[in-house]
N, C-alpha and C positions, 0 to 999 in steps of 0.2 A: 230308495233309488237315489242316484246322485243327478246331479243337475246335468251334467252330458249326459245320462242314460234318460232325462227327460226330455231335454230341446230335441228339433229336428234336426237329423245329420244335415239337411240343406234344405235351403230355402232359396225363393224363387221371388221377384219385384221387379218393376218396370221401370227403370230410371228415365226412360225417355220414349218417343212415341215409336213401333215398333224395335226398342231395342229391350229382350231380356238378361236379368243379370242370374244366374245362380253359384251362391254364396257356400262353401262348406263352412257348416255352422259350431263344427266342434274344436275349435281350435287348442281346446284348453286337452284334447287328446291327439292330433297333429294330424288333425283330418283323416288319419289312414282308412283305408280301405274295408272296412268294416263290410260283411254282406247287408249291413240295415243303408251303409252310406250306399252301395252299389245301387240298390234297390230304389232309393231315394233318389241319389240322381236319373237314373232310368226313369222317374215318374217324371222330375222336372223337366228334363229331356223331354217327354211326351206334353208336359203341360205349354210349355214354349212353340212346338211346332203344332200342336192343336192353334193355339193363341192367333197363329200366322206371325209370329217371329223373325225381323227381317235379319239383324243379328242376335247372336245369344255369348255373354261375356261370362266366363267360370274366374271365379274367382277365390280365394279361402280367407279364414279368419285366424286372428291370431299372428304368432308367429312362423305358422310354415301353410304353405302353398295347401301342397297334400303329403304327408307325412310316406306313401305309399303304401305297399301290403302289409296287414295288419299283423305285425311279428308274433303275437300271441297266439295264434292259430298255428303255429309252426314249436313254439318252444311247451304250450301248456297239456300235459299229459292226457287231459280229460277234453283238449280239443280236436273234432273228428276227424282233422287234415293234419294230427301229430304223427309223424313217422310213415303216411300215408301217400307216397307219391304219385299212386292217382288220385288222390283227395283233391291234393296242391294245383296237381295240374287242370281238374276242373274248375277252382276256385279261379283260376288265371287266365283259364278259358271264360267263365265270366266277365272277371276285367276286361277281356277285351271286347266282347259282346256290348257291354254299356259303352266303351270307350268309341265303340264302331259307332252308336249315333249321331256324337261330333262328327265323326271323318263322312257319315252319308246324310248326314242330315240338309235341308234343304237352304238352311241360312249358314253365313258365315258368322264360325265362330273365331273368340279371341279369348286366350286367355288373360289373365290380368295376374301376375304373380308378384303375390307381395310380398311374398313369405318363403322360407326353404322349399323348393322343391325337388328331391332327392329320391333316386327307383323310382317307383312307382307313382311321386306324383310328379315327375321328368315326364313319365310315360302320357299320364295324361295330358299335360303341355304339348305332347308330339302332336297327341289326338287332336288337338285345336288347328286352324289354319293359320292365326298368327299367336305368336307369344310376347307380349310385352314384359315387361318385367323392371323393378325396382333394383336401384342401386345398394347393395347392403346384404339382401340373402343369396345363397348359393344355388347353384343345381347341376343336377349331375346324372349319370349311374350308376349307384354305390353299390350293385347287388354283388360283384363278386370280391367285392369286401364278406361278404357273408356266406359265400361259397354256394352262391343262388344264379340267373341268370335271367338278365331283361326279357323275359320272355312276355311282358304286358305293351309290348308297343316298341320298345327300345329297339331291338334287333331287327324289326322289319322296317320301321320307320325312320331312325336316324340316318342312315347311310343317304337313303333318298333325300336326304334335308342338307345333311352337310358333304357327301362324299364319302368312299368307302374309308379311306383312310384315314378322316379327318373323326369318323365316325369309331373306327377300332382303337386310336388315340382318347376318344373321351370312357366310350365303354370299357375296353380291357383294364384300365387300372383303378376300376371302381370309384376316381378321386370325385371330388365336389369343383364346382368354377363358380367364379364369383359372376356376375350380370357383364361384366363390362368384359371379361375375358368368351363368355357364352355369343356374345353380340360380336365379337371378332370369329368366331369360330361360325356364326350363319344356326345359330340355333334360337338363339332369340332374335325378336325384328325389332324393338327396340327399347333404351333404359332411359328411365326416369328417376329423377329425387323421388323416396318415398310418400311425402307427400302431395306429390303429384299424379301418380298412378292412377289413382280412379278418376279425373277428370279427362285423361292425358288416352285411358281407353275408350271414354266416352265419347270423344273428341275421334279418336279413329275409327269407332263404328259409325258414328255420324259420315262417313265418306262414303259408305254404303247406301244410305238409305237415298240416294238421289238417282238410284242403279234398278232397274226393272229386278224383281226379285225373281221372274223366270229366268230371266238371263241370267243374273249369279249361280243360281241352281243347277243351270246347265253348264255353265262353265265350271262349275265345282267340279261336279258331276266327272266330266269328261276329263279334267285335268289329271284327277285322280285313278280314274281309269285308261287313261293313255301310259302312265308309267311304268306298265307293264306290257304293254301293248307292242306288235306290231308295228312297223312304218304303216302297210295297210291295213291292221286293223286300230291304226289310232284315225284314220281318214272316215273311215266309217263311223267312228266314235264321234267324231264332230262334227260329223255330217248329221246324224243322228240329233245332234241337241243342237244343230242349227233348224233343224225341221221342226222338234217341238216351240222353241220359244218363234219361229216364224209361226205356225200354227195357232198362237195367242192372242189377245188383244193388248197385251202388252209392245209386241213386235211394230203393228199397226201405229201405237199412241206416242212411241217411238221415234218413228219414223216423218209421221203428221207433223210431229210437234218441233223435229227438226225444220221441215219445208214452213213451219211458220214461224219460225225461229223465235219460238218460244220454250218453254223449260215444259219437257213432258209430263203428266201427272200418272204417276204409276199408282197401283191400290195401297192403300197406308192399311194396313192393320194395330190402330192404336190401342193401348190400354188407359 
């Protein structure tokens, strides 16, 4: 066996008190999407929000963010999604199953891209709620360079993030954008010298943790589900997660700690 088919596709550490980081580990194969990486994240996903995880930062190794779909599954004869386009389409319907626990999960996430992120792992950056990113790699949607189609996140999500137009301008010509052209166009939130990125997200999720973790949750929550929404059914949506986090004792210590005008203590879940 070689040393990527030993190490974990990802790994999982606690750089800070409630904040998790999960790392793609295979860098030296460009993180793609392998079904063992899918799998893998999907557990760190579950070991973060068992953890109580206020945020959770994805990050990769190497030279690319995430490499995206794992192209050998499409060109290798003896692989089961070769020539198979409901194979493909189920494989992509997993992508986006894992990617789904970023976009519902109960903490904010950030990606941290330090590396190419290009298809598919464009797509998981969408899946996070912010994107930071280094000055130096690129990202993009290159699938119809390959006569393929954002179908992991791209297509439903970019529009909403940057506009429909601004959104057919980056998808349709497949090209790559460098950090600082991605950061004018509303797709990343912000660039950093490379070696500054990982203090630079540390430093962003820390703005979090001073924030009642029901009320982020619900306002995730609802944000995310108002953008399809009704005028009245987004009133209901917020109505709704103003009732659970009033229902807490979060709401209450909140509230207390303002009338004593001191700094509320919300539950820390350290590691």
């Amino acid at each position: 066996m070689t040393s990527t088919e030993l190490s974990p596709p990802a790994a999982i550490d606690w750089p800070a008190d409630g904040i998790a980081r999960i790392t793609l580990a295979r860098g030296d194969a460009h993180n793609t999407l392998t079904t063992e990486l899918l799998a893998a994240l999907e557990d760190r996903f579950g070991e973060a929000e068992a953890a109580g995880a206020r945020v959770l930062i994805v990050t990769g190794s190497g030279r690319t963010f995430c490499g995206g779909a794992h192209i050998r599954y499409f060109t290798d004869p003896a692989s089961p999604l070769y020539a198979d386009p409901r194979a493909i389409r189920d494989y992509v319907r997993r992508i986006l199953q894992v990617f789904a626990r970023l976009r519902d999960g109960p903490f904010v996430t950030v990606a941290a891209i330090g590396g190419h992120a290009l298809g598919g792992g464009c797509e998981l950056a969408l899946a996070c709620d912010f994107r930071l990113m280094a000055d130096g790699p690129r990202i993009g949607l290159t699938e119809t360079r390959l006569g393929a189609v954002p179908g992991g996140g791209g297509v439903q999500m970019l529009s909403r993030l940057v506009g429909r137009a601004k959104a057919l301008e980056i998808a349709l010509p497949g090209e790559s954008w460098s950090a600082r052209e991605a950061l004018g166009f509303g797709l990343v939130t912000t660039v950093h010298p490379q070696a500054e990125l990982e203090q630079a997200s540390l430093a962003f999720a820390r703005r979090f943790l001073a924030c009642s973790p029901i009320s982020v949750a619900e306002t995730k929550r609802a944000l995310y589900r108002c953008e399809t929404a009704t005028a009245e059914e987004a009133d209901r949506i917020a109505l709704d997660a103003v009732a659970v986090a009033a229902a807490g004792p979060e709401w209450r210590e909140g509230m207390t700690a303002f009338t004593e005008k001191r700094a509320p203590s919300f539950r820390m879940e350290a590691r």
